[in-house]
N, C-alpha and C positions, 0 to 999 in steps of 0.2 A: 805260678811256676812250679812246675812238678818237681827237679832237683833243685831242693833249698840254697844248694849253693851256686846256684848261677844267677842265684836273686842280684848281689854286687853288680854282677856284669851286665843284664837289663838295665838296672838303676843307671849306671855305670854312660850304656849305649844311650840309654832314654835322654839324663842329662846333656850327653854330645850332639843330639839329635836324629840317632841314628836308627832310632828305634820310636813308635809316640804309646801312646795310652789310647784303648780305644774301649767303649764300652761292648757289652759282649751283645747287646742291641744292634750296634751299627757294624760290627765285624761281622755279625749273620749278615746284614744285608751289602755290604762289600761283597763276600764270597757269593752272595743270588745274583747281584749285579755283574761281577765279573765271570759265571758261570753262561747267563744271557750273552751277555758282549759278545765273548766268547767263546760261543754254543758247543760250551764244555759237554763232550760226551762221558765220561767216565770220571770220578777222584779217586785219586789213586795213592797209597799211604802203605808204608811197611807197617806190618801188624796193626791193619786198619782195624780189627775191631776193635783192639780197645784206646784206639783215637774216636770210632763212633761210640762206644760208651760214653767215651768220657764229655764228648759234646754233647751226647744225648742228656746224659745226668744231671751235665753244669744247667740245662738248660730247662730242666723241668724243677732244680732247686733255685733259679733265681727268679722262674713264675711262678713257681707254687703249682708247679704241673696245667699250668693257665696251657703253656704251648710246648709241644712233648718233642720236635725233633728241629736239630739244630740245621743242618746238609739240607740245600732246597729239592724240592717231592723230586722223585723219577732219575735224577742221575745216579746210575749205579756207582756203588764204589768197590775199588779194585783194592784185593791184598798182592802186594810182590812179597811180603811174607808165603802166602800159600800160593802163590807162583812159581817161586822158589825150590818149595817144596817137591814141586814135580819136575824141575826143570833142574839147577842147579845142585841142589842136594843130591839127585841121582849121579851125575857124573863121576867116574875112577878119578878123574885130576881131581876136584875138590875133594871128594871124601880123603883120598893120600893126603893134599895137603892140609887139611883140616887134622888129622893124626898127627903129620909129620912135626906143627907148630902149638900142638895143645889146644886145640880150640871144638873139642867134642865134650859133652855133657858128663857126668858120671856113670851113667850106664854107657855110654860109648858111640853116642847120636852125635852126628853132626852138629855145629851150631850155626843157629841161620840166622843171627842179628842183624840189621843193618850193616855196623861196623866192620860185622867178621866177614860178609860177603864183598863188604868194599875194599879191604882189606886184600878176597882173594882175584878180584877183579884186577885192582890197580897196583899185583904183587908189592902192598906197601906195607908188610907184616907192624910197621910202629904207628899206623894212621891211628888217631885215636875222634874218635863221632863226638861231635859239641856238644849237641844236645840242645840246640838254639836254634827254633825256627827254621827258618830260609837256609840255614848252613848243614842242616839234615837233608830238607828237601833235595836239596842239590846232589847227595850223595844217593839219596831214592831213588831220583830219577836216571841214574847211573845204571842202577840195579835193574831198574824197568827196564831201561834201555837193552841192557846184555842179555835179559828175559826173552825180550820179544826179539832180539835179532836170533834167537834159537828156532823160531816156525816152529813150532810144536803148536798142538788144541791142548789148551791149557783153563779149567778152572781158574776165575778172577777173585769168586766172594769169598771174604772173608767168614762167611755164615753155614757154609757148608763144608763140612771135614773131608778134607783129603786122604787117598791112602799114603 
């Protein structure tokens, strides 16, 4: 668990059943299998790099570098972080409201968190992001969502910098 304090709340879900234990063996091949099923074209993640860091890392520290990447070969993966960035962060209504409620960096950048963008999405200025799995997701795919009903030619990777 990345925030030590949602450690309670997995334990919490896991005990109710709402949640299981899986080894990080059989969660890769979960996500191969249901990417087949599936024939997942794209995974798509806010601030996917350092979700593929960090699967890449877990992954070569519990083989010993035996097997270097976590994401099965050939599907691309998508940032709506850097989707975002060309799409949502350019518009006059976000950047005002992003001013208007505090929510720009200290040099005076817009902020493109998950939270803040679902925030200006779903004008729900007190929404606050879990931070738990499947209840992020759900707000990602929000953000995708309002991404691509813009039609714009939009940059996906997170590996290449946007202006």
């Amino acid at each position: 668990a990345y925030y030590r304090e949602k450690i309670p709340l997995y334990e919490k879900d896991i005990a109710e059943g709402k949640r299981k234990i899986a080894t990080y063996k059989t969660i890769k091949a979960i996500i191969a299998n249901l990417c087949k099923k599936y024939n997942i074209v794209a995974i798509v993640a806010h601030n996917a790099r350092f979700d593929y860091k960090s699967t890449v890392n877990t992954q070569r520290y519990l083989t010993k570098s035996k097997y270097r990447y976590f994401l099965p070969y050939g599907i691309p993966i998508w940032c709506t972080l850097t989707m975002a960035r060309q799409t949502i962060a350019k518009q006059p209504t976000y950047k005002m409201w992003c001013k208007e409620n505090g929510f720009t960096t200290k040099n005076g950048a817009v902020r493109l968190t998950a939270e803040v963008i679902y925030r200006f999405i779903t004008q729900d200025i007190a929404f606050k992001e879990s931070h738990t799995g499947l209840e992020d997701v759900m707000i990602e795919k929000e953000i995708f969502t309002k991404i691509l009903r813009q039609h714009k030619k939009i940059d996906k990777s997170p590996f290449k910098r946007t202006a």
